[in-house]
Backbone as CSV, one residue per row, in Angstrom:
resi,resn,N_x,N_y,N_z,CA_x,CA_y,CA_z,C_x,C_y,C_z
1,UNK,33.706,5.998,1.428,35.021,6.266,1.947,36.069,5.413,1.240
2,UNK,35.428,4.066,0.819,36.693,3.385,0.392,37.293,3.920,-1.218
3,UNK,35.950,4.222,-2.205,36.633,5.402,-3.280,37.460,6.265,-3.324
4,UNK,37.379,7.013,-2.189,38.299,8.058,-1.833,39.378,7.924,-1.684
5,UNK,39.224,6.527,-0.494,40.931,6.350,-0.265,41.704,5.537,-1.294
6,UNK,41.202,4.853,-2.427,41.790,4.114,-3.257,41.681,5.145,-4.470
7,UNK,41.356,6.397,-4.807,41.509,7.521,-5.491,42.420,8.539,-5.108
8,UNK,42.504,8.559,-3.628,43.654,9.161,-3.544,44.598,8.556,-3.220
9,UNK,45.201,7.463,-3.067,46.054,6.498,-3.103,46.792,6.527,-4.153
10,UNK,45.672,5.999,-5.438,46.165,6.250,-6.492,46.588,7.451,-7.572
11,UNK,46.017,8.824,-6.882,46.402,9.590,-7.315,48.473,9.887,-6.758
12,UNK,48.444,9.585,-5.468,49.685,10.088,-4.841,50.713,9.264,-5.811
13,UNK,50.373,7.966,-6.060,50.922,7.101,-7.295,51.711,7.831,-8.147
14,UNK,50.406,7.963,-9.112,50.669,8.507,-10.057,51.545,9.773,-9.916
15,UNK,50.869,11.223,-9.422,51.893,11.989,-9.376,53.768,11.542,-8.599
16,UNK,53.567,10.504,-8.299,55.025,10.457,-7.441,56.022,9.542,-8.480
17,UNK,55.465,8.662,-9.488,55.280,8.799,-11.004,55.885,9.946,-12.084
18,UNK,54.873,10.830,-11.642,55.457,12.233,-12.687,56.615,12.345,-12.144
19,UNK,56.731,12.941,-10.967,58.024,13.602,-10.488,59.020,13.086,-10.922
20,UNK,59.695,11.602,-11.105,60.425,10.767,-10.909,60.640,11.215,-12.202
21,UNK,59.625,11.059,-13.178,59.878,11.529,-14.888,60.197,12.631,-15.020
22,UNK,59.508,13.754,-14.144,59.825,15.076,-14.410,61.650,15.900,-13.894
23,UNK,62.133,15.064,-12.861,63.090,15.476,-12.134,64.109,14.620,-13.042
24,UNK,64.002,13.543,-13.943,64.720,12.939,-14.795,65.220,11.369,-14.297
25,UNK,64.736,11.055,-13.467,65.456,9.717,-12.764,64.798,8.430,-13.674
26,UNK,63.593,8.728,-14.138,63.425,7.640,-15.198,62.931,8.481,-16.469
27,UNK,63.149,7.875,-17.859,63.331,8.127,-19.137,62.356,7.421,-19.411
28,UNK,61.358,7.996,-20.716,60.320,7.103,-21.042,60.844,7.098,-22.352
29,UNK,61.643,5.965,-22.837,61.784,5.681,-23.506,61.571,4.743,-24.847
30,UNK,60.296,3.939,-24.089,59.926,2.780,-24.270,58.515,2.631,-23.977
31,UNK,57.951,1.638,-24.368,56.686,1.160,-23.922,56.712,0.662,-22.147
32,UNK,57.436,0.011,-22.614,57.626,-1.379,-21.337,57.844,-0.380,-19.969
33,UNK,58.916,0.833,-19.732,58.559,1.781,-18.962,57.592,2.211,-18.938
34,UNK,56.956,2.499,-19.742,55.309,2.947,-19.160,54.349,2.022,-18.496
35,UNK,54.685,0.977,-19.354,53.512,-0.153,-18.546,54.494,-0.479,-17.043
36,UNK,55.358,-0.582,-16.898,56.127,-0.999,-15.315,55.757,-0.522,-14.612
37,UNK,55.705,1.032,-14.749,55.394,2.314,-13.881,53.942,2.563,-13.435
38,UNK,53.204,2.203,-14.669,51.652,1.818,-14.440,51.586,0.380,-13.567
39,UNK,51.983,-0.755,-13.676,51.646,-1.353,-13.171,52.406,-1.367,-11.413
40,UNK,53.470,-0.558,-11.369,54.113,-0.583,-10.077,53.271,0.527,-9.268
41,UNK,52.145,1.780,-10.058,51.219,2.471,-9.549,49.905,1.830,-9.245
42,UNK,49.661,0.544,-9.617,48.752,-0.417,-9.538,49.123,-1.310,-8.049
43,UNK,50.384,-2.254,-8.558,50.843,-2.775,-7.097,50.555,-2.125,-6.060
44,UNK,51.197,-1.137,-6.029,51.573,-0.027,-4.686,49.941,-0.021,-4.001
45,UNK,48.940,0.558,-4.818,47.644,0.989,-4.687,46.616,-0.046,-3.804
46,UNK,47.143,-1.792,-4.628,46.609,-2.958,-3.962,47.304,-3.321,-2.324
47,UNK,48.607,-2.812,-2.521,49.399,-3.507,-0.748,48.841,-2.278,-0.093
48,UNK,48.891,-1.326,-0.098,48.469,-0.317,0.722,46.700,-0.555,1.184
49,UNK,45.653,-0.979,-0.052,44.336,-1.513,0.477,44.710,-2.946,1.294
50,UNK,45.348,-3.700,0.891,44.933,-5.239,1.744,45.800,-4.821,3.222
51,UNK,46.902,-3.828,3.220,47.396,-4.075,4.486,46.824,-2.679,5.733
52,UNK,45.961,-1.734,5.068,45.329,-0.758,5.966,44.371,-1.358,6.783
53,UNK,43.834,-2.159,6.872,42.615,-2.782,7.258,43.135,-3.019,8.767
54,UNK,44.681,-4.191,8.603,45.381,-4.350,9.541,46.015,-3.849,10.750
55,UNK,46.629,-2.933,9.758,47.186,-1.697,10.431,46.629,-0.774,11.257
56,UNK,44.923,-0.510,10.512,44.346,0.182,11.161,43.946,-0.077,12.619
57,UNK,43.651,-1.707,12.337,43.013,-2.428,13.719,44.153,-2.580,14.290
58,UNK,44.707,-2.789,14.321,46.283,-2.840,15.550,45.962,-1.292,16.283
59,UNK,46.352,-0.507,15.386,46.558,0.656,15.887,45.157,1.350,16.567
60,UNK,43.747,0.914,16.646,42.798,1.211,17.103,42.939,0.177,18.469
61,UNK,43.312,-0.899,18.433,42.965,-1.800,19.580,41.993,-2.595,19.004
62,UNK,41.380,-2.742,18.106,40.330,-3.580,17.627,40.631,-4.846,17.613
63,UNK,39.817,-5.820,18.019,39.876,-7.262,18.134,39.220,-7.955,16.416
64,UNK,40.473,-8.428,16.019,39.766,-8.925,14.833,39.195,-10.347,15.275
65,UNK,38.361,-11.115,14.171,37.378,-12.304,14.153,38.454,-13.338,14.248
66,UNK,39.564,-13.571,14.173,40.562,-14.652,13.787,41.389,-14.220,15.370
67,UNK,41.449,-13.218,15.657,42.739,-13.230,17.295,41.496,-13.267,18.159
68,UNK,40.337,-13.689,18.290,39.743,-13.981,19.292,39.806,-15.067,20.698
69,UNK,40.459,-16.148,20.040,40.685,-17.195,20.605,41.941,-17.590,21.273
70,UNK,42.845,-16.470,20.711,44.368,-15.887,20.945,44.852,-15.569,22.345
């Protein structure tokens, strides 16, 4: 499950990526735009894994190992 969701994570990335190129709002003009865009499809991909975990357990009611004592 966790492939999936960090494959399609990163797919929504990427295509949301194209669009931005395709609709004209960024110009690839350059290297350095490509690598930004790659690496801001990278960022995005990592905050969305470290903060679902969280999110999820809030929103389930789940007691994490650290608010036990809380």
């Amino acid at each position: 499950m966790k492939f999936v969701g960090i494959f399609l994570t990163f797919t929504f990335f990427a295509l949301f990526s194209y669009m931005l190129i395709d609709i004209g709002l960024v110009r690839l003009v350059s290297a350095p735009v490509v690598e930004i865009m790659g690496l801001a499809v990278v960022a995005s991909t990592l905050a969305i894994g470290l903060s679902f975990s969280a999110i999820r357990a809030r929103l389930s009611g789940q007691i994490d190992s650290d608010d036990v004592g809380r």
